[in-house]
C-alpha positions in Angstrom: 156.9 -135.9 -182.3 157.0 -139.5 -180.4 154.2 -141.7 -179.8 154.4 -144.2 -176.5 152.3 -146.9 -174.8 151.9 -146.7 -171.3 155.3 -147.9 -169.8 157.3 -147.1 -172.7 160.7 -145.0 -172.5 161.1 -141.3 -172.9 164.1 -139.4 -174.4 165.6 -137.4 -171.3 164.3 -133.7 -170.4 161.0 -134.9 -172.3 157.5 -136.0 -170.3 154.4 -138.9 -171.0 151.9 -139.7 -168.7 150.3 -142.9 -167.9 146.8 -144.2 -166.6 147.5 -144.0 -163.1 148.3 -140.5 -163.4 151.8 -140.3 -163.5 154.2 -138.4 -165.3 156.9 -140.0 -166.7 160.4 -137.7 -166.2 163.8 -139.7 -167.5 162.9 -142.6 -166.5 161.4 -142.2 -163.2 157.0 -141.7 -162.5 156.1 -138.8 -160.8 152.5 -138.3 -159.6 151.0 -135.7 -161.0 147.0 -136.4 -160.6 146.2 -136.6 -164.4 146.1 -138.1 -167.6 145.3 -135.3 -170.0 147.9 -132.7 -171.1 146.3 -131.3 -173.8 146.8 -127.8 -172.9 149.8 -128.5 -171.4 152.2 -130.5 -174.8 151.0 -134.1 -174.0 147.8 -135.1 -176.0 146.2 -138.6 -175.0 144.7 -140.8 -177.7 143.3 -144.3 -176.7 146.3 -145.9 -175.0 148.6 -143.8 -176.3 150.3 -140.4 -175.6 152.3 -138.3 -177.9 154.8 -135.6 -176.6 154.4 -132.5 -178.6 156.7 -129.8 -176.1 160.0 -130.8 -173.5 159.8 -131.2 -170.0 160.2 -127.7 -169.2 157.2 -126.4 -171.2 154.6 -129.1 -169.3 155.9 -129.6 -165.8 156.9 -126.9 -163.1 159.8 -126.8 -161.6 157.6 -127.3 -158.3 157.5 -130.8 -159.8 160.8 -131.5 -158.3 160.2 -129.9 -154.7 159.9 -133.0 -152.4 156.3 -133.2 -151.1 155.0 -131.3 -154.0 153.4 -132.4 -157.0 150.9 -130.6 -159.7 147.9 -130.7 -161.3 146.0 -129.3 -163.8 143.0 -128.0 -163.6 141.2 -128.3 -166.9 137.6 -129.0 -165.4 137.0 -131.7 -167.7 133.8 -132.9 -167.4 132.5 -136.6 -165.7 129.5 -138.6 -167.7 127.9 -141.4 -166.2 126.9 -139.6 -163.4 123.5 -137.8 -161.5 123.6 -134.0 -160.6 121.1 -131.9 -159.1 119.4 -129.5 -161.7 117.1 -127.8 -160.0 115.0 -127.9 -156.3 112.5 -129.7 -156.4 109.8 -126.1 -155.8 110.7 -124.6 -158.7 108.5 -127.1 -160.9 105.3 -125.9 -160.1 101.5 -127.3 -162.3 102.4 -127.7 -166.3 105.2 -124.9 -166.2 108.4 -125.7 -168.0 111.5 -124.4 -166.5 114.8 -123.8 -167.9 118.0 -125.3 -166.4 121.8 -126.5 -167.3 123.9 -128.4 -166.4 127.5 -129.7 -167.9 127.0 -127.4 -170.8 123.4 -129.1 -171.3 120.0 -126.9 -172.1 117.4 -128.9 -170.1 113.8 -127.9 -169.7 112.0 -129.6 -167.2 108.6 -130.3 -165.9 105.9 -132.4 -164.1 103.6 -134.6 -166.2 100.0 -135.2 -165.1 100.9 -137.2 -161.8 103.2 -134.9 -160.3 106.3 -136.6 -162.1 109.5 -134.7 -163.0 110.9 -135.3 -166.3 113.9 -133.3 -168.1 114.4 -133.1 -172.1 117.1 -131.3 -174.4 115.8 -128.3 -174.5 116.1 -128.3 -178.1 114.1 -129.6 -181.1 115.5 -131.8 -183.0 113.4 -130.6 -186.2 115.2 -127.4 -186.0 117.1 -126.6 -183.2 113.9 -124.5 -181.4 114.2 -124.5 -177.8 111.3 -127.0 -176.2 111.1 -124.7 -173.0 109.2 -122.3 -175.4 106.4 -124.5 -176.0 103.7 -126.3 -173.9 103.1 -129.4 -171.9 100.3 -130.9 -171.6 100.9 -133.2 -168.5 101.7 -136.6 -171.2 103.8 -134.5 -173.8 105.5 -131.3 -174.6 104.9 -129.4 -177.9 106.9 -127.7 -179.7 105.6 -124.2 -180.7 107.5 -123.5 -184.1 105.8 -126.5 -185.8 103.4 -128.1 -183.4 105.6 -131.5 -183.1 105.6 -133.6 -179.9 107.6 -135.4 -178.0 107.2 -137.6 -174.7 107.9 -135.6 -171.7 110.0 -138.7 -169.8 111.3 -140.6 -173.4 111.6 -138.0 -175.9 109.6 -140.2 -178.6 108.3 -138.0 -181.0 104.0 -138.7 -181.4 103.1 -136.1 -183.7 103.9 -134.2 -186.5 101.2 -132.2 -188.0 102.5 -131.2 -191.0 102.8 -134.6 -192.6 99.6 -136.3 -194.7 97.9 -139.7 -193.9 100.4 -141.1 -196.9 103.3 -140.1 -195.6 106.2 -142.6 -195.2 107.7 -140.5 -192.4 108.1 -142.9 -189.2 107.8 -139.8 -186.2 108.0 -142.4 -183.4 111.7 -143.2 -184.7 112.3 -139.5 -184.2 113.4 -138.5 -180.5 114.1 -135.7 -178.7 117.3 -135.8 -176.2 115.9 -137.1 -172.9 117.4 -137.7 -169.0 116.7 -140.0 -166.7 114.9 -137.6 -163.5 114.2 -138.4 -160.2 113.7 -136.4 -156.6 115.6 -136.7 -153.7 116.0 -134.8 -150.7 114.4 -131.8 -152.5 116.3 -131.7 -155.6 115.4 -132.5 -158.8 118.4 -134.9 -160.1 119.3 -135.4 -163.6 121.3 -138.6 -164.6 123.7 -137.4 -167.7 125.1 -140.6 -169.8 126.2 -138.4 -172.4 125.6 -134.5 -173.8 122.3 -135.5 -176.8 120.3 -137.5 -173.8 120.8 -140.8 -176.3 119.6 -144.2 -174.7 119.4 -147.8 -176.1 116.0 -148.3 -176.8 113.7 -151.4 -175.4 111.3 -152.7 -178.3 108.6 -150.5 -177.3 110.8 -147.5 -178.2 111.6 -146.7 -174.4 114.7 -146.4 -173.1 116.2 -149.0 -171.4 117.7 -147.3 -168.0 118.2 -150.8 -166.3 122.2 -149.8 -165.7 121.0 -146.6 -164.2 121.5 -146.3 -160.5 119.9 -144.7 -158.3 119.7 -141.2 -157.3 121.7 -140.3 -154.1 120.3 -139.5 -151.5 121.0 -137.5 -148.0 121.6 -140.7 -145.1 119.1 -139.7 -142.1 118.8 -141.9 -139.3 115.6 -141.4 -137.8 111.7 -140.5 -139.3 111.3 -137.7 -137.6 113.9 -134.5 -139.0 114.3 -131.0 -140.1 115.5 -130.0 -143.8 117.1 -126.6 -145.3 119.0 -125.8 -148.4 121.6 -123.5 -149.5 122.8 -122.5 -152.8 124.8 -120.0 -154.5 127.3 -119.7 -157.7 130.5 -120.0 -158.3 133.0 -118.8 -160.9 134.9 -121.5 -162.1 135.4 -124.7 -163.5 134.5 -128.0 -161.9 138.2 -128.5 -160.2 138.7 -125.6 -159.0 135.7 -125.7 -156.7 136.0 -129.2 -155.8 139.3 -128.9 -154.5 138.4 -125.8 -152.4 135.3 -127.9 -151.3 138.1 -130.6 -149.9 140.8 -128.2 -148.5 141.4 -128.9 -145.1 144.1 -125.6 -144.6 142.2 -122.9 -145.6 139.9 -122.7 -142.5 141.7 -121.2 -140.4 142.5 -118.0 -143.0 139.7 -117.8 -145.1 136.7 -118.2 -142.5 138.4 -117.1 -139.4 135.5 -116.4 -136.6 134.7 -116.6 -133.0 132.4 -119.9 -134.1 134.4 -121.6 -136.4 138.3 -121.4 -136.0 141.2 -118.7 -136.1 145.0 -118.8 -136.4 145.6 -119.1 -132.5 143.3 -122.0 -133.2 145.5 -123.9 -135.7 147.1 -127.6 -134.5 148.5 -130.8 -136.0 145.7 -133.3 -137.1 146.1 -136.7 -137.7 143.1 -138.5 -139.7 142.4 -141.6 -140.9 141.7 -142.1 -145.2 140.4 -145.4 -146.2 139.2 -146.3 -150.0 135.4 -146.4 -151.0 134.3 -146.9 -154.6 134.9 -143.9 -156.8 135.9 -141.9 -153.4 137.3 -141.6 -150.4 136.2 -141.8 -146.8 137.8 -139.8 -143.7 137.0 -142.9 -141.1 134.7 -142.0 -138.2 136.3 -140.1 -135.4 135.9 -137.6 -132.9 135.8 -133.8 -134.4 139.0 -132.0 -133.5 138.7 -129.6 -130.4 139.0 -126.4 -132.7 136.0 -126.9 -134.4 133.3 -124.9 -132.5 130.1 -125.7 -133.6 130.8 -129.5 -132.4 131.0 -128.9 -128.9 127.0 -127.9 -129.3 126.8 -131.6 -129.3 128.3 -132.1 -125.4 125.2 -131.0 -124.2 123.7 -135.0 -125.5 126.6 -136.1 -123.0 127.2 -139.2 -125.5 130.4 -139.2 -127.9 130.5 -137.5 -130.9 131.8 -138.8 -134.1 131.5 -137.7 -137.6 132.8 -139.2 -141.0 133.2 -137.1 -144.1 133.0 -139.4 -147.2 133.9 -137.8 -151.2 132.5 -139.9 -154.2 132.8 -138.9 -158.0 131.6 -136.8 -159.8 130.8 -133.5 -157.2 129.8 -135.2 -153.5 131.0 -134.2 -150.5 128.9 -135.9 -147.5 129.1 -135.8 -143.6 127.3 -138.1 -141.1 127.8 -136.5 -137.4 126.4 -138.7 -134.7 125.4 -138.3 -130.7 123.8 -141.5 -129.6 120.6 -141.2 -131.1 121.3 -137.9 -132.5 122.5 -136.5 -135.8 123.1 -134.0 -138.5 124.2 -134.9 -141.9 125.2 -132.7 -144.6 125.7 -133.3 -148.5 127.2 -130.5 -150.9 127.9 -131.0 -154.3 129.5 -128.9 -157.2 127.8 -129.3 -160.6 129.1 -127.5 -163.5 126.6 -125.3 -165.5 129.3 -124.9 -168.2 133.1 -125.3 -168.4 133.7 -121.8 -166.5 130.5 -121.5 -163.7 129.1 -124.1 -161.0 126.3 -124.3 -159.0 127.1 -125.3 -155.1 124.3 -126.6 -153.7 124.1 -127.7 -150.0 121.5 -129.6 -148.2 121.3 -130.6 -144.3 119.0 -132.8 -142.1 119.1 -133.3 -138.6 116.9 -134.4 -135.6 118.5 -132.2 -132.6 118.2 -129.6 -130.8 114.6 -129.1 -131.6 114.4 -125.3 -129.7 116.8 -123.7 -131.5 116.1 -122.1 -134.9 118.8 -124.1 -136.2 117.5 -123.7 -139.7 117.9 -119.8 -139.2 121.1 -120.1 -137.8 122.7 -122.3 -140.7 121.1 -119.9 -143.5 122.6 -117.3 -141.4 126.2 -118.5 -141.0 126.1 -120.9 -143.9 125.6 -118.1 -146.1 128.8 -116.2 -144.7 130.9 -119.2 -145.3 130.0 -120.0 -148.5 130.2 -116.3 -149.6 133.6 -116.2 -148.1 134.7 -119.3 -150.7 133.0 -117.4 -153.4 135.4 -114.3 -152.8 138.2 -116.8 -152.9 137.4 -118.4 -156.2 136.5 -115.1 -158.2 139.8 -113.4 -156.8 141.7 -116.7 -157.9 140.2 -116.6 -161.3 142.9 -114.2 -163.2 146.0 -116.3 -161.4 144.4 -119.3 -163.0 144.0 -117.7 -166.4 147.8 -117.6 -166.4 149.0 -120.3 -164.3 146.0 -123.4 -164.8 148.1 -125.7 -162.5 148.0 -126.4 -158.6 151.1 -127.2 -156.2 149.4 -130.0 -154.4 151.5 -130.0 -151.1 152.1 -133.4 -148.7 149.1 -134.7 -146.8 147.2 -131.7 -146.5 146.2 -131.5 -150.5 146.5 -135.4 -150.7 142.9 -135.4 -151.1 142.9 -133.0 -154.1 145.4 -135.2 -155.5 143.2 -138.4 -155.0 140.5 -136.3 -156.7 142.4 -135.7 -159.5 143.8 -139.5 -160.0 140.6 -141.2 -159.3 139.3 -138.2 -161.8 141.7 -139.5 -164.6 141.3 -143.1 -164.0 137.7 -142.8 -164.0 138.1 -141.3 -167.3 140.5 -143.7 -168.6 138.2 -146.6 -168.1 135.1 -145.0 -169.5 137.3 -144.4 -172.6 139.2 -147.6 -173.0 136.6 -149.7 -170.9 139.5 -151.1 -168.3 139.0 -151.0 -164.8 139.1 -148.3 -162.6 141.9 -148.0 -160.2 141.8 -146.7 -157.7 144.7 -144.5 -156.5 144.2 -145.8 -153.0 145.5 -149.1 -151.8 143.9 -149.1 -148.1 143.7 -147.1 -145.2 146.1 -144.4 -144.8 146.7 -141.9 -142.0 147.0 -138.4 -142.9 148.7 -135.5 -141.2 148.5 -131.4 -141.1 147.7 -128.4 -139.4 145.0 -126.4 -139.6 
């Protein structure tokens, strides 16, 4: 086994990969959209990586196609981060409702004013799960041995088994908690780390001053209609991100009289430029195949729409008609390593006549069901084969995702810089 430094040489037929996300092959970087090969004979420690198989056991021979490149897809998940945990109706009075995300057991709830909050749902006294106890609009209690904890910090206030002589400090005693906000409907959970751990202020609360805001759906006027969809899907975090931002697959997968259909397919050319921790497709007008655009004609003003992706899970589009619009956000939150939760969310301010709401639960529904078919039928091929061909310009965003992925991952663990895989704008080209 040989251990290298990023830059260092490699023995011919043999494979390390660096930060940016390269794979080093005698001599010469290929990009290959990842830093961890685990699974795959190259293990990654600090600033390190150690080859553990040959060339032929790690990289495909699709490696060497020109225009092709791989990646794995090990649905490693992103800290730092907010994701939606539940909508916002399901909290309802003092109820306590069970959710998880990113393999963590939350319960949440609303405190006396109406406020979300989100715990661990598990006791750190024994491991009992909080959801099965009380709140009573300042605290929840647990019901195996009466202790409780703040509903938004976790702090321990009472333990009733313990005397007035007691040396036992409770308030130094926390249960996991999340930071927990509302936006747009949802009920948004900021994940630092799996335990809910925060540095603590000297009033025992934690400090959340690095925490950004939630995000939140861009709308452009007061007035506008709302609607959500959701539904599950059966695979890792990769897997249904990169369907989310496959451009090809139209065409083939939801082929109808209102979306698109082979006779439909053409050459595209779109602009790329670089946004922090995503990517933008620059505004322009919608391609001529895409049906439910030409609704907009009816304004008579240009149409342009701009489709941005930022880490972790977000894909968002702004369509505008003069003073018009319709914007749309989905995102793709892991529940574990092997199940996500899609969860999509529009606002809009046209066409006030038309059940529009109706008719995007209706279609949107379809279309999203058709994706789900897709991903459970791919399921068994990925079981045996856990690596993409990423193909020229028309999976070059899947391969950003997976670079800016690694990178991001690479500077959370060895506190560099991210870099970003894009330089500047960059004009993209395929059919579909």
């Amino acid at each position: 086994m040989s251990t290298f430094k990023y830059g260092g040489a490699c023995e011919p037929g043999a494979a390390v990969v660096n930060l940016h996300g390269q794979v080093l092959v005698d001599g010469a970087f290929l990009e290959c959209g990842f830093t961890q090969f685990t699974a795959h004979g190259i293990a990654r420690k600090n600033d390190r990586y150690i080859i553990v198989s040959r060339l032929r056991e790690t990289m495909s021979l699709s490696s060497f196609i020109p225009g092709v490149t791989a990646s794995s897809i090990d649905g490693e998940l992103l800290w730092g981060f907010w994701y939606p945990a539940l909508r916002s109706d399901d909290l309802h009075g003092r109820a306590l409702i069970t959710s998880k995300r990113l393999d963590v057991p939350l319960v949440l709830g609303r405190d006396a004013a109406g406020k979300a909050f989100a715990l661990r749902d598990i006791c750190p006294h024994r491991a009992y799960p909080l959801s099965a106890g009380t709140c009573d609009g300042k605290t929840v209690e647990c019901i195996y041995h009466g202790w409780r904890f703040d509903a938004h910090t976790g702090q321990c206030t009472e333990v009733p088994s313990i005397t007035a002589d007691s040396k036992l400090q409770c308030d130094r005693i926390y249960a996991g908690s999340f930071p927990c906000e509302e936006r747009d409907g949802y009920v948004w959970v900021y994940f630092a780390n799996p335990e809910g751990r925060a540095t603590r202020l000297a009033d025992g609360k934690p400090d959340r001053s690095d925490v950004p805001p939630a995000p939140e759906l861009p709308k452009f006027s007061d007035r506008y209609r709302i609607t959500h969809l959701t539904a599950d899907l059966t695979c890792n975090m990769d897997t249904g991100i990169t369907g989310l931002m496959d451009p090809a697959h139209g065409p083939f997968v939801h082929a109808s009289w209102y979306w698109r259909s082979r006779r439909s397919i053409r050459e595209k050319h779109k602009t790329f430029e670089p946004i922090p921790l995503g990517f933008r497709m620059s505004s322009h007008t919608p391609s001529a195949n895409s049906g439910p655009y030409k609704l907009l004609r009816y304004y008579g003003d240009a149409i342009t729409t701009q489709i941005d992706f930022v880490l972790p899970n977000m894909r968002t589009e702004i369509v505008r008609c003069g003073e018009k619009w319709f914007t749309n956000r989905t995102t793709v939150t892991p529940i574990g390593r092997d199940r996500c939760r899609l969860d999509f969310v529009a606002a809009w301010n046209l066409f006030p006549w038309l059940p529009v709401t109706t008719l995007l639960h209706v279609f949107g529904k379809r279309f999203i069901g058709q994706d789900q078919d897709v991903i459970e039928r791919q399921q068994p091929g990925l079981k045996i084969q856990p690596r993409m061909m990423l193909i020229d310009d028309a999976d070059r965003q899947a391969r950003w995702y997976f670079q800016l992925k690694a990178t991001y991952l690479a500077s959370q663990q060895t506190g560099a810089p991210l870099v970003h895989p894009m330089d500047g704008p960059v004009t993209l080209k395929w059919r579909s």
